[in-house]
Backbone as ProteinMPNN parsed JSONL, in Angstrom:
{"seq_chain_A": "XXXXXXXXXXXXXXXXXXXXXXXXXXXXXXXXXXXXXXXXXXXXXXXXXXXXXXXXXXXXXXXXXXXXXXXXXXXXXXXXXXXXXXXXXXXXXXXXXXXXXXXXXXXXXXXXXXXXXXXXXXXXXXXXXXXXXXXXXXXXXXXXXXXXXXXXXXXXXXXXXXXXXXXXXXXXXXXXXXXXXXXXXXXXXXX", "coords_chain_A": {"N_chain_A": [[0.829, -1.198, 0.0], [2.248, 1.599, 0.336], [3.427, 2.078, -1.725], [1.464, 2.93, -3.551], [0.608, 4.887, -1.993], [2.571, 6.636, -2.035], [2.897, 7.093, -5.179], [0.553, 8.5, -5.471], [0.802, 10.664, -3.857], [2.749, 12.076, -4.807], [2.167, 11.962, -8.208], [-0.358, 13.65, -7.469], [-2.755, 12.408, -7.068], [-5.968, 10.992, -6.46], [-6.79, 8.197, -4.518], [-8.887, 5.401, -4.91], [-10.791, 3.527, -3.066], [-12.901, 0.67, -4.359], [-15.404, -1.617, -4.091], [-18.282, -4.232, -4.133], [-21.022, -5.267, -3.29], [-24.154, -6.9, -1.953], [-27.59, -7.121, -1.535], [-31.058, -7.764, -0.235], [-34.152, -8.772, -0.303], [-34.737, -9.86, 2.26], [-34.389, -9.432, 5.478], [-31.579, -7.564, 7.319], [-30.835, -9.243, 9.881], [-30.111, -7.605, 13.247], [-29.223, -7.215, 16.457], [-31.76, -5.894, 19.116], [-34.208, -3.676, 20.759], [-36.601, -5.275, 23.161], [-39.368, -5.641, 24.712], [-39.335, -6.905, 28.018], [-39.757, -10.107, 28.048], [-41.189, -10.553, 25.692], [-40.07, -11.666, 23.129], [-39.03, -10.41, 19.633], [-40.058, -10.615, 16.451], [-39.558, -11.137, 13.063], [-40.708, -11.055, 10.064], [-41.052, -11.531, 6.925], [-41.355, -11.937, 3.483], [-39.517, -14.821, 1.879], [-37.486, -14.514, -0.673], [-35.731, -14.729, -3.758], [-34.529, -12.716, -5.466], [-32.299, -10.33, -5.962], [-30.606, -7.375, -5.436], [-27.829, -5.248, -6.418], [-24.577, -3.245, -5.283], [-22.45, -1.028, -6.288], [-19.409, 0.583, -4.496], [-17.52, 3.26, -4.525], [-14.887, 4.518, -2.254], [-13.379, 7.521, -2.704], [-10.169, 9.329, -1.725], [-8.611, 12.347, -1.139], [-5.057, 12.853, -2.775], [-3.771, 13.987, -0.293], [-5.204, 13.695, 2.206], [-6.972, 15.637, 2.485], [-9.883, 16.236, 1.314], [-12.49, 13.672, 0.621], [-14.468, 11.727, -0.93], [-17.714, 10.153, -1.835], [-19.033, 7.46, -3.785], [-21.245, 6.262, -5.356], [-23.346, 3.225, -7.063], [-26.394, 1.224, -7.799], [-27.617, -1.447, -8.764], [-30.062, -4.147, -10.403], [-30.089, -7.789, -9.758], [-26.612, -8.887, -10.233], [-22.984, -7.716, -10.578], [-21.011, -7.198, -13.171], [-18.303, -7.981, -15.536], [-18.592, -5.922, -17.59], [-21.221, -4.152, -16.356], [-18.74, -3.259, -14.311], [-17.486, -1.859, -14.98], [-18.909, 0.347, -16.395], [-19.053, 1.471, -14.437], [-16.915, 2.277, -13.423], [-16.192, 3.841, -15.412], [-18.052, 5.648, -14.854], [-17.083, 7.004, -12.422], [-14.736, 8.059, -13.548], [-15.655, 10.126, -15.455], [-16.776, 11.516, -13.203], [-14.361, 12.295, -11.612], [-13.689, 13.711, -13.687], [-11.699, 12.682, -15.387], [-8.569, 12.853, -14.271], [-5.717, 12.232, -12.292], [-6.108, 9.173, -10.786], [-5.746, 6.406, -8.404], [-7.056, 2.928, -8.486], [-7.924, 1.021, -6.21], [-8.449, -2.176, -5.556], [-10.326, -5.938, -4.774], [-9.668, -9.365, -5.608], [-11.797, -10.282, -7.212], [-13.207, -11.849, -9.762], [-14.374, -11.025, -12.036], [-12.724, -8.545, -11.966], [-10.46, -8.698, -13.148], [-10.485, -9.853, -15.583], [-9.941, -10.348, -18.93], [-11.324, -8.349, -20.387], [-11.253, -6.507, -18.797], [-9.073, -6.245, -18.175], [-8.059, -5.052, -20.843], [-9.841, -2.611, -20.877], [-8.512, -1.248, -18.548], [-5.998, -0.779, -19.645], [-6.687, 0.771, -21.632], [-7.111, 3.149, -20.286], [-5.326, 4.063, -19.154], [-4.077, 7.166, -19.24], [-5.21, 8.246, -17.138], [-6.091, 6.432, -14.994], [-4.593, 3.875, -12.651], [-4.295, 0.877, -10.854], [-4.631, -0.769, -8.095], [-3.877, -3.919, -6.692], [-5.793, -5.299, -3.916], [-4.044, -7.531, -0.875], [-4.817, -10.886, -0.748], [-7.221, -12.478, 0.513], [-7.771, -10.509, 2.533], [-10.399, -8.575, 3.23], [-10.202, -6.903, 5.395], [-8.759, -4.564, 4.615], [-9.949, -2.863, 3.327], [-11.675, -0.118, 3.264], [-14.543, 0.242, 2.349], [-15.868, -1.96, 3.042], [-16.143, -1.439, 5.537], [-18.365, 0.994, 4.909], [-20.687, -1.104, 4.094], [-20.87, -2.811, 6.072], [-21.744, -0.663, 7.802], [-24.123, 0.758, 7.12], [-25.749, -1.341, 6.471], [-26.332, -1.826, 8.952], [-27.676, 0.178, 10.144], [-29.7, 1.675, 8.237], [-30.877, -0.67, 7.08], [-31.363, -2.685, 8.495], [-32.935, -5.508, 10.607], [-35.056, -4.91, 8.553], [-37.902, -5.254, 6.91], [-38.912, -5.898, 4.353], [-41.128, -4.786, 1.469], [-40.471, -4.783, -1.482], [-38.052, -5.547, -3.432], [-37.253, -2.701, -4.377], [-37.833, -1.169, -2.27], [-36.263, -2.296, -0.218], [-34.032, -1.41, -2.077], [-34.358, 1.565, -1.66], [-33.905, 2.25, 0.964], [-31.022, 1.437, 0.972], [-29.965, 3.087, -0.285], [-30.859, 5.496, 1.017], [-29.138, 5.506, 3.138], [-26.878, 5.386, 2.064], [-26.129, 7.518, 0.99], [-26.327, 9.23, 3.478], [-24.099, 8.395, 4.402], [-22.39, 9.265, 2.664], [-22.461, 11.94, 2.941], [-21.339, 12.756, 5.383], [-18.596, 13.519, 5.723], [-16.588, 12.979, 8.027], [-17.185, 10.513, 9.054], [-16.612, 9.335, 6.419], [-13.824, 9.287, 6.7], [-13.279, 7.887, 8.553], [-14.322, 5.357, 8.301], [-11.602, 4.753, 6.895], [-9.585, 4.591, 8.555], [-10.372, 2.632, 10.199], [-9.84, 0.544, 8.67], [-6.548, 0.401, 9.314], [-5.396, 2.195, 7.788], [-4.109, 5.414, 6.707], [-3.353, 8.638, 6.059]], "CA_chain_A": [[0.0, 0.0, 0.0], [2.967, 2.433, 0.809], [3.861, 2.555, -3.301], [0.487, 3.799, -4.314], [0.566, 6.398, -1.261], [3.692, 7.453, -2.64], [2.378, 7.086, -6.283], [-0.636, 9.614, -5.027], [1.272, 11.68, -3.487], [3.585, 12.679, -6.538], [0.886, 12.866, -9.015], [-1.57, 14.1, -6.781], [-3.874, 11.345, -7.592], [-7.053, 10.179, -5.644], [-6.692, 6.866, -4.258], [-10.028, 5.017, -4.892], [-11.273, 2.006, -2.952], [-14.0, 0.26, -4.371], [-15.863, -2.877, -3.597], [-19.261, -4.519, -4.983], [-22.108, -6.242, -2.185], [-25.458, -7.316, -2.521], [-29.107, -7.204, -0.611], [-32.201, -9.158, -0.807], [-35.316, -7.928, 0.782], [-34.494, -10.502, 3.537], [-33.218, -8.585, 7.082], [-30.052, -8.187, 7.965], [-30.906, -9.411, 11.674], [-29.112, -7.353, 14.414], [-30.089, -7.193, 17.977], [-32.631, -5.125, 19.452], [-34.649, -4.14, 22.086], [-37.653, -5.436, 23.123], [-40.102, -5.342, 26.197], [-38.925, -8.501, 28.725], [-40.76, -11.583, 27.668], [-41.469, -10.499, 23.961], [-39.022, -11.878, 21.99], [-39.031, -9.518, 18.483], [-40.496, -11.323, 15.575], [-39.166, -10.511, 11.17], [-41.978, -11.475, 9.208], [-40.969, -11.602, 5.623], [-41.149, -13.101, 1.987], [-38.64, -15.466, 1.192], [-37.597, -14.01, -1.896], [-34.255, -14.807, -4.118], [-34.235, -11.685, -5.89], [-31.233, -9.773, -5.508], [-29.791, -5.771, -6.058], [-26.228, -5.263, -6.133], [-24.215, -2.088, -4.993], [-21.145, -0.892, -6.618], [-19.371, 1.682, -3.857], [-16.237, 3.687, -4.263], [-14.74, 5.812, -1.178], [-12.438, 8.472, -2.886], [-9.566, 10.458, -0.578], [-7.284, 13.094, -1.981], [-3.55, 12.608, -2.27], [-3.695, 14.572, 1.045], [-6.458, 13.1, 2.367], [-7.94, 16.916, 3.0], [-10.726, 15.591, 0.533], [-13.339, 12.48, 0.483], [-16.289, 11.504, -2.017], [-18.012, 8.257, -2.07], [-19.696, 7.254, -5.441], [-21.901, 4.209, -5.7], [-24.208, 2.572, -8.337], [-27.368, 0.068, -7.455], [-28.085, -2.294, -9.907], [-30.722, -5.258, -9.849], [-28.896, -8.567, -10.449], [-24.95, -8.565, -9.613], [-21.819, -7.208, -11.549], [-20.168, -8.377, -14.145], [-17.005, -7.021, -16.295], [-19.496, -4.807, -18.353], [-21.377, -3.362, -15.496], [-18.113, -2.73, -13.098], [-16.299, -0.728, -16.478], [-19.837, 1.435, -16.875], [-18.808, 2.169, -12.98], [-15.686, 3.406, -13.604], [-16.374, 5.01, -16.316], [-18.95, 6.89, -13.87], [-15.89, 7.521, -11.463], [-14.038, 9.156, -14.672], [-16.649, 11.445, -15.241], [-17.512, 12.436, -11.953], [-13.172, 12.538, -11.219], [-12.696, 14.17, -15.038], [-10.137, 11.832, -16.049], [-7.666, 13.365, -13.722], [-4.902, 10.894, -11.937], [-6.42, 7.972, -9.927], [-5.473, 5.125, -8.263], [-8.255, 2.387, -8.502], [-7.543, -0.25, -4.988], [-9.471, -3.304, -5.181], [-9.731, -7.129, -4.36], [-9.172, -10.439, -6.944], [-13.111, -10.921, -8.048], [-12.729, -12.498, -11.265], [-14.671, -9.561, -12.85], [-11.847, -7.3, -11.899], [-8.748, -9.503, -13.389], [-11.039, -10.392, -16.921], [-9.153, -9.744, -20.217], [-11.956, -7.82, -20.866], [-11.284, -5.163, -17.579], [-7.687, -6.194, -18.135], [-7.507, -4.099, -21.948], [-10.588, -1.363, -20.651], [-8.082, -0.776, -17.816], [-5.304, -0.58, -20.043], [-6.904, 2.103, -22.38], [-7.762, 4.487, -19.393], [-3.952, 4.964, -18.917], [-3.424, 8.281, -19.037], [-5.467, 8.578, -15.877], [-6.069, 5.021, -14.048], [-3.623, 2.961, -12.469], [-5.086, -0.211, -10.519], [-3.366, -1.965, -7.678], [-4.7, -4.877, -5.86], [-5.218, -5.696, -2.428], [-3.84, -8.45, -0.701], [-5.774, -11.884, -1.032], [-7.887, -12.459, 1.876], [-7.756, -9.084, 2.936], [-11.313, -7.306, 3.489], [-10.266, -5.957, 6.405], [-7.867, -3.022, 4.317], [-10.722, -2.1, 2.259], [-12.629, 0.707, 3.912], [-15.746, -0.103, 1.618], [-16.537, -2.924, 3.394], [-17.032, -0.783, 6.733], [-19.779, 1.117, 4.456], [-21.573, -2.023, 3.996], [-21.551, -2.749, 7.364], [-22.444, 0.742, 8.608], [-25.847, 1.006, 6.114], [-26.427, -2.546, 6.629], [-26.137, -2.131, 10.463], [-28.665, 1.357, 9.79], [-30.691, 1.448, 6.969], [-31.382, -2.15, 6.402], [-30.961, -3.706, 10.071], [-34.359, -5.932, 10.868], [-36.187, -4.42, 7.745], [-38.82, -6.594, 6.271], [-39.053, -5.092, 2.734], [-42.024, -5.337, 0.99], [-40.197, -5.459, -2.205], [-36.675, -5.058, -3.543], [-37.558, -1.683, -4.948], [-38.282, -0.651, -1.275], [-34.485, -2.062, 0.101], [-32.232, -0.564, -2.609], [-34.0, 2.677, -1.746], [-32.997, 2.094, 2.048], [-29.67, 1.45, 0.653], [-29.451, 4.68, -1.362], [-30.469, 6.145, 1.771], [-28.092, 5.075, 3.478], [-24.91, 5.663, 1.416], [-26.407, 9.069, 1.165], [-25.995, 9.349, 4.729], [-22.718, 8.262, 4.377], [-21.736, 10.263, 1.259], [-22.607, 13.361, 3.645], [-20.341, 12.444, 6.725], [-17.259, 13.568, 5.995], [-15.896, 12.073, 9.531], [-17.447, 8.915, 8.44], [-15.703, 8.339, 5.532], [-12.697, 9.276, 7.539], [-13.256, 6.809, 10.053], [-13.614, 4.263, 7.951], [-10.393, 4.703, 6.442], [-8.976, 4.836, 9.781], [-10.791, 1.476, 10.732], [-8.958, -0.482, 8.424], [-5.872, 0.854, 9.732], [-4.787, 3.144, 7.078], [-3.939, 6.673, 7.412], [-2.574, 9.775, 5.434]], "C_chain_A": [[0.874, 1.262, 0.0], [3.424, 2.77, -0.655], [2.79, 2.985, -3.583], [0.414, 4.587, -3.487], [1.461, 6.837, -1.893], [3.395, 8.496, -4.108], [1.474, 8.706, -6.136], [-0.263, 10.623, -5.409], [2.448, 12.552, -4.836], [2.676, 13.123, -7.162], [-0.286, 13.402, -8.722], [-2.978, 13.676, -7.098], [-4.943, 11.301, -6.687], [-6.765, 8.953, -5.484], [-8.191, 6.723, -3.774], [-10.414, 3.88, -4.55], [-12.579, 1.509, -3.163], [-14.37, -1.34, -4.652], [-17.205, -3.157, -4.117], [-19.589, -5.527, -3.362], [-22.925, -6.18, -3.019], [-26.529, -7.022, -1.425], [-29.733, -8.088, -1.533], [-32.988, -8.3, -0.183], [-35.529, -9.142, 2.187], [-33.519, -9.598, 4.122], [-32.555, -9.144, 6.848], [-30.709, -8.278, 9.679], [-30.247, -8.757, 12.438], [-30.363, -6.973, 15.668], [-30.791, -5.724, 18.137], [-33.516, -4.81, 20.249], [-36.055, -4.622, 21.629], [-38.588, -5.468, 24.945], [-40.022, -7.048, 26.489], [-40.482, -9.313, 28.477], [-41.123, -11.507, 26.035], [-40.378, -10.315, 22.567], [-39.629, -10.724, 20.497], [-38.827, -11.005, 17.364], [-40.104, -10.793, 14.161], [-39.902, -11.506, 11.015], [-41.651, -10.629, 8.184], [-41.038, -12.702, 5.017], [-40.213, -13.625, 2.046], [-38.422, -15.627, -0.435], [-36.034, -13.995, -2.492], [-33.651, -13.578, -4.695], [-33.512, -10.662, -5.027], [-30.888, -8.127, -6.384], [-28.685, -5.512, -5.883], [-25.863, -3.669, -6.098], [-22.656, -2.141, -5.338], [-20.395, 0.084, -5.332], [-17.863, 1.921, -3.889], [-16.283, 4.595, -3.157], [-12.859, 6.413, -1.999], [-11.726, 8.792, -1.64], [-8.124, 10.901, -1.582], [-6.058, 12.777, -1.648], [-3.229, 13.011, -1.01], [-4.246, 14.374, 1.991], [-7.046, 14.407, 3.232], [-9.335, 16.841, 1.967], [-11.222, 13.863, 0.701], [-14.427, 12.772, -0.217], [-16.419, 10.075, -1.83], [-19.194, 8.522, -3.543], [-20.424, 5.862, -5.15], [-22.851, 4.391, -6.6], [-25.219, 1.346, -7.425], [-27.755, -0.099, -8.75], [-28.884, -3.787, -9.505], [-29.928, -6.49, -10.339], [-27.183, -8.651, -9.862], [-24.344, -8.127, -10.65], [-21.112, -8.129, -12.198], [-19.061, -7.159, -14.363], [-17.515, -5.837, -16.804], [-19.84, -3.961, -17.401], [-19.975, -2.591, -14.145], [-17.425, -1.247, -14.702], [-17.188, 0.03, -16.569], [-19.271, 2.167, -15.002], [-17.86, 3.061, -12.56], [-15.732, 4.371, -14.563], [-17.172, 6.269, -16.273], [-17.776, 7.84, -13.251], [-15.184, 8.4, -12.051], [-14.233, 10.26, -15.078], [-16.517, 12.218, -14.458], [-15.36, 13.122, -11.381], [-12.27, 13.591, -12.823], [-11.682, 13.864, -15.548], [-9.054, 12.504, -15.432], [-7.011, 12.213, -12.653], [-5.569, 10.234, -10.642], [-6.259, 6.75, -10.081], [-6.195, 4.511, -7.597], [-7.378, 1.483, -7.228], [-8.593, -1.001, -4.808], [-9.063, -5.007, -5.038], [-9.641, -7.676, -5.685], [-10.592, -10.707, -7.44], [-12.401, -10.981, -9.503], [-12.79, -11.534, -11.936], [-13.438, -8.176, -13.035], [-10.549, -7.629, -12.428], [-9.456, -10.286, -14.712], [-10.044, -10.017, -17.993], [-10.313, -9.037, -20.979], [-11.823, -6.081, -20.141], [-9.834, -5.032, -18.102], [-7.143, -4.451, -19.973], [-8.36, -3.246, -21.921], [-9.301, -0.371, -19.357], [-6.69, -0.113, -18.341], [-5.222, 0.59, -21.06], [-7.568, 3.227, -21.386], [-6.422, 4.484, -18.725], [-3.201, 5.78, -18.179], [-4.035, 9.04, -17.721], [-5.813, 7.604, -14.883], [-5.04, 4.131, -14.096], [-4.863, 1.78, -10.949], [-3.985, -1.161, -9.442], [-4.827, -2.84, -6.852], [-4.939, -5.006, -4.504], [-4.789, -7.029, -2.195], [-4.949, -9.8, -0.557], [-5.891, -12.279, 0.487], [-7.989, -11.844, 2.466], [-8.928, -7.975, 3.166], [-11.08, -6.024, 4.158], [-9.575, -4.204, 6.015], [-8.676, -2.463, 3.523], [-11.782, -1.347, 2.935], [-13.874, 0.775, 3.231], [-16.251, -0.991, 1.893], [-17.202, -2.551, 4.806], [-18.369, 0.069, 6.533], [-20.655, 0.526, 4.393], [-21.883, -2.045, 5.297], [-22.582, -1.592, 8.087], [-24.169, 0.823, 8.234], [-26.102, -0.038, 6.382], [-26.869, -2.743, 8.615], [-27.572, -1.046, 11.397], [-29.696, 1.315, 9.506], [-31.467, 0.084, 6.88], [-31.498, -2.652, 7.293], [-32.641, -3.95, 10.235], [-35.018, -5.151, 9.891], [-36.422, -5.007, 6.718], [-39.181, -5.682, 5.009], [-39.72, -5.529, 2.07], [-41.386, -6.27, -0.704], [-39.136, -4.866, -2.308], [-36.091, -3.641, -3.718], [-37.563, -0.781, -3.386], [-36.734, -0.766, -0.431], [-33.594, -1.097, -0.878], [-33.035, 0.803, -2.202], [-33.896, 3.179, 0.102], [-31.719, 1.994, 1.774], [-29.051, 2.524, 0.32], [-29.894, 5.723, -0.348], [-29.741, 6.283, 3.154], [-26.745, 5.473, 3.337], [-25.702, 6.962, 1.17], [-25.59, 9.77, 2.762], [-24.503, 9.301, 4.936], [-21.524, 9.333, 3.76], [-21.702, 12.028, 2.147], [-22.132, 13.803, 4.633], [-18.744, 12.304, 5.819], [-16.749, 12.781, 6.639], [-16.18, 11.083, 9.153], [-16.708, 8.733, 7.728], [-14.177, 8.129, 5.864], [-12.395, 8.057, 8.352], [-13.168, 5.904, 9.411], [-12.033, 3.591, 7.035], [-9.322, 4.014, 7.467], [-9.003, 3.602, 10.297], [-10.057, 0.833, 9.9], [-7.251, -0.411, 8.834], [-4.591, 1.834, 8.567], [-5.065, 4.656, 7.299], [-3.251, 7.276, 6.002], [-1.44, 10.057, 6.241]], "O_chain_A": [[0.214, 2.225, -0.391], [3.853, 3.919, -0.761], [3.094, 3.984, -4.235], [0.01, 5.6, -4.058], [1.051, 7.772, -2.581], [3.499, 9.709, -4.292], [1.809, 9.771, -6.654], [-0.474, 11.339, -6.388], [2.484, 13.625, -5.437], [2.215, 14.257, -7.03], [-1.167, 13.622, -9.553], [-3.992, 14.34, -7.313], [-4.492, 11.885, -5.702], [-6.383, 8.439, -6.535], [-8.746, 7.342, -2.866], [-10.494, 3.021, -5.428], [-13.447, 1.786, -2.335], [-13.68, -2.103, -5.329], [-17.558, -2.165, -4.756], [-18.823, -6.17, -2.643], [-22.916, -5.771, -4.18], [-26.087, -6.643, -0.341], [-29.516, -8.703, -2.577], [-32.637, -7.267, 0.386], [-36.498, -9.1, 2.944], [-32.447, -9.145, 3.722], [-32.386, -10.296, 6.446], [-30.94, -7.318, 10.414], [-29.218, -9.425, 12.549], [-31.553, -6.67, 15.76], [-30.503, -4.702, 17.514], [-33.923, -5.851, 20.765], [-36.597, -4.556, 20.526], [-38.108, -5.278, 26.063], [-40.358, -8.013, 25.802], [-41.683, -9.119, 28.667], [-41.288, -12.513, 25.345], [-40.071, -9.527, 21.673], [-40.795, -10.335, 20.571], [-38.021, -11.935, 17.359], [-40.465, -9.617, 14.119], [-39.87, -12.591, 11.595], [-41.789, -9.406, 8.215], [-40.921, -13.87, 5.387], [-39.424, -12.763, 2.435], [-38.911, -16.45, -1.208], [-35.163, -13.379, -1.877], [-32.46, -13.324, -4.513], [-33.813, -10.232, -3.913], [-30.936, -7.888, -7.59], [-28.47, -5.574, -4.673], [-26.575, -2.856, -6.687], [-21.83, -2.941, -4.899], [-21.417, 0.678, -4.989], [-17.045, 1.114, -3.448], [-17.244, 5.329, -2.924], [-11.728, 5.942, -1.883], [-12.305, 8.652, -0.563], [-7.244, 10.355, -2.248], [-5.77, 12.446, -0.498], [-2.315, 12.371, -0.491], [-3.768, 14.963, 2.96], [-7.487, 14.303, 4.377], [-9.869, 17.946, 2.061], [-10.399, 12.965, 0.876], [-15.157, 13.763, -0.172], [-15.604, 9.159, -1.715], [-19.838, 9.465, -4.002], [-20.045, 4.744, -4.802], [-23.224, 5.508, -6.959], [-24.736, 0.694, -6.5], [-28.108, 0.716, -9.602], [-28.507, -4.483, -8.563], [-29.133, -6.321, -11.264], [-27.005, -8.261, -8.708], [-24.967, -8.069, -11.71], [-20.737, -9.283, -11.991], [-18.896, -6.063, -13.828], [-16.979, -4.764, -16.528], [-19.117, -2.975, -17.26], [-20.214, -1.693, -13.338], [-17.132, -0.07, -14.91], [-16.643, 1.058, -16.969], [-19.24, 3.364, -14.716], [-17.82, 4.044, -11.82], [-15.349, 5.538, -14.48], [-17.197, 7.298, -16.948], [-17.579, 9.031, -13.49], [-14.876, 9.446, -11.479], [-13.461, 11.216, -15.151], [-16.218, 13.4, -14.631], [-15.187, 14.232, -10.878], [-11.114, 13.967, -13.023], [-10.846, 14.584, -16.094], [-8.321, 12.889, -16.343], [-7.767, 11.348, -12.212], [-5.517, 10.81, -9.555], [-6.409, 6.034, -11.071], [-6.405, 4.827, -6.426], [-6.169, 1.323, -7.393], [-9.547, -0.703, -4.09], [-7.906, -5.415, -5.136], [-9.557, -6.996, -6.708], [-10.553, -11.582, -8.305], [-11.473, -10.401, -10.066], [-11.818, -11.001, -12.471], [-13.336, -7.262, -13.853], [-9.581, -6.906, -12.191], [-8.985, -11.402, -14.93], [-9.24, -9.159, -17.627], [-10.288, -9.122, -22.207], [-12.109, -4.982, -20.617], [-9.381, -3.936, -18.431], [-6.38, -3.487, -20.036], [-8.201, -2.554, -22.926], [-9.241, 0.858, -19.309], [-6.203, 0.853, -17.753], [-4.211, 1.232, -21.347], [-8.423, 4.034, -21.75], [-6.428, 4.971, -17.595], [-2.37, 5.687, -17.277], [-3.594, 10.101, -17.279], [-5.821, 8.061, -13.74], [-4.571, 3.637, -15.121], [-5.91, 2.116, -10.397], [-3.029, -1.886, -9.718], [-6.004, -2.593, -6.589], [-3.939, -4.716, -3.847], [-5.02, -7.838, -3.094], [-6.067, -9.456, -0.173], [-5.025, -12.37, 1.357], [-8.449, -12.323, 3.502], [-8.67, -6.777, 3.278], [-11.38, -4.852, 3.933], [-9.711, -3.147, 6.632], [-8.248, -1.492, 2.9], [-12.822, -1.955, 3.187], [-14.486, 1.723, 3.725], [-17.242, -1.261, 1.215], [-18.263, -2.992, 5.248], [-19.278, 0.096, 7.362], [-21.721, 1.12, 4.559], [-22.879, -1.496, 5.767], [-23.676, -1.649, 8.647], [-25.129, 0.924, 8.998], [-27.26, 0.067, 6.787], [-27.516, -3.6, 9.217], [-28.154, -1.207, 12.469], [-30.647, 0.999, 10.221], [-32.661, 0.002, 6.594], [-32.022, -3.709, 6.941], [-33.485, -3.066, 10.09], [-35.839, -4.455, 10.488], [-35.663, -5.307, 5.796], [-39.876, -4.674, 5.146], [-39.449, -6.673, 1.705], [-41.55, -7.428, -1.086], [-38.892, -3.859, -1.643], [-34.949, -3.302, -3.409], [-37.239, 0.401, -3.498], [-36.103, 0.223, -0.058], [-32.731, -0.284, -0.549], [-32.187, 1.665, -2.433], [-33.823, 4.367, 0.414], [-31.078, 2.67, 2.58], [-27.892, 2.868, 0.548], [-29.486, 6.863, -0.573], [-29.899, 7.147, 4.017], [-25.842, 5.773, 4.118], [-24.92, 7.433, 1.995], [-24.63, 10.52, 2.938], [-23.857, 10.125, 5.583], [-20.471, 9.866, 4.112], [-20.989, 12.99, 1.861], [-22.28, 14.973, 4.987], [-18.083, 11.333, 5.452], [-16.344, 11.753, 6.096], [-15.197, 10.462, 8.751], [-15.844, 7.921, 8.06], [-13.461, 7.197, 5.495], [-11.337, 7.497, 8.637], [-12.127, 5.26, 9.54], [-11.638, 2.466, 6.727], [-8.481, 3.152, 7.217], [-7.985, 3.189, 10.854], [-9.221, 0.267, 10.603], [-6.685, -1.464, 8.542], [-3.374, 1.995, 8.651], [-6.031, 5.085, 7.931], [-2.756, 6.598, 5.102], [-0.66, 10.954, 5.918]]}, "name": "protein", "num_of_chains": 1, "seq": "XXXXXXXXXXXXXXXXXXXXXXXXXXXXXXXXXXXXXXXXXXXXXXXXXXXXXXXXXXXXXXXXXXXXXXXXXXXXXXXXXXXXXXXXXXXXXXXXXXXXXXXXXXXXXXXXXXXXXXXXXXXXXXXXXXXXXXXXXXXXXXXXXXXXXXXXXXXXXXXXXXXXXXXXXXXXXXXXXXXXXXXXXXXXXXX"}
């Protein structure tokens, strides 16, 4: 990790960690109160249908700057959909120098990402994290956080009704500065 801080820091890049989850309109279960003797009851569908969440957490070469970016999509990610994601990130970053940090999903190591990643060059560089490694990816403490929030014990009528708990959620997030700080911090990386 200490060569792409470096990296950053020279070209005054963004270092971008982003990660890909999922929901269902099945709770996430977490504890809760309840009045002694009345256990707390989730009453939902059992429903397979799934929405997937792309989420980058930006921080400036200096880290006096943070943005988070995400995408909801129904279904999961593929090579196609993660490359329309970045190609959001490009946009929204104006093709100006960033360094993409993510894990080994297949999708992200395709010879399809491999020569999209290779023609975005002159402003994306791409390192990996280490294998088995969640814990250094501060995009996985977002999940938790909104999933721990937003989504915790909520019986969702339909999927349409979670992703827009989700989206308010990473809103919430996207608007906490200190938050996105913190979770930087939680994996134990630092500026």
């Amino acid at each position: 990790m200490g060569q792409g801080k470096k990296n950053a820091k020279r070209n005054r890049a963004w270092i971008v960690f982003t990660d890909e989850s999922g929901i269902s309109q099945q709770p996430v279960v977490r504890r809760t109160w309840a009045p002694r003797g009345q256990t707390p009851v989730l009453v939902h569908d059992f429903n397979w249908k799934r929405a997937s969440v792309a989420v980058a957490l930006g921080y400036r070469w200096d880290g006096k700057q943070t943005r988070l970016w995400f995408q909801t999509k129904t279904g999961t990610y593929d090579t196609t959909s993660l490359i329309a994601f970045i190609r959001q990130i490009g946009r929204h970053r104006r093709r100006r120098p960033t360094i993409l940090i993510w894990d080994g999903l297949p999708a992200h190591k395709s010879r399809v990402m491999m020569d999209f990643i290779a023609s975005q060059s002159s402003w994306l560089t791409v390192e990996r994290l280490p294998g088995y490694s969640p814990e250094l990816n501060p995009t996985e403490a977002v999940f938790g956080n909104v999933k721990g929030n937003e989504l915790a014990n909520r019986c969702s009528t339909d999927l349409a009704d979670a992703t827009s708990a989700l989206r308010t959620g990473l809103g919430r997030v996207r608007r906490s500065r200190t938050l996105v700080k913190s979770f930087l911090k939680h994996s134990g990386l630092s500026f």
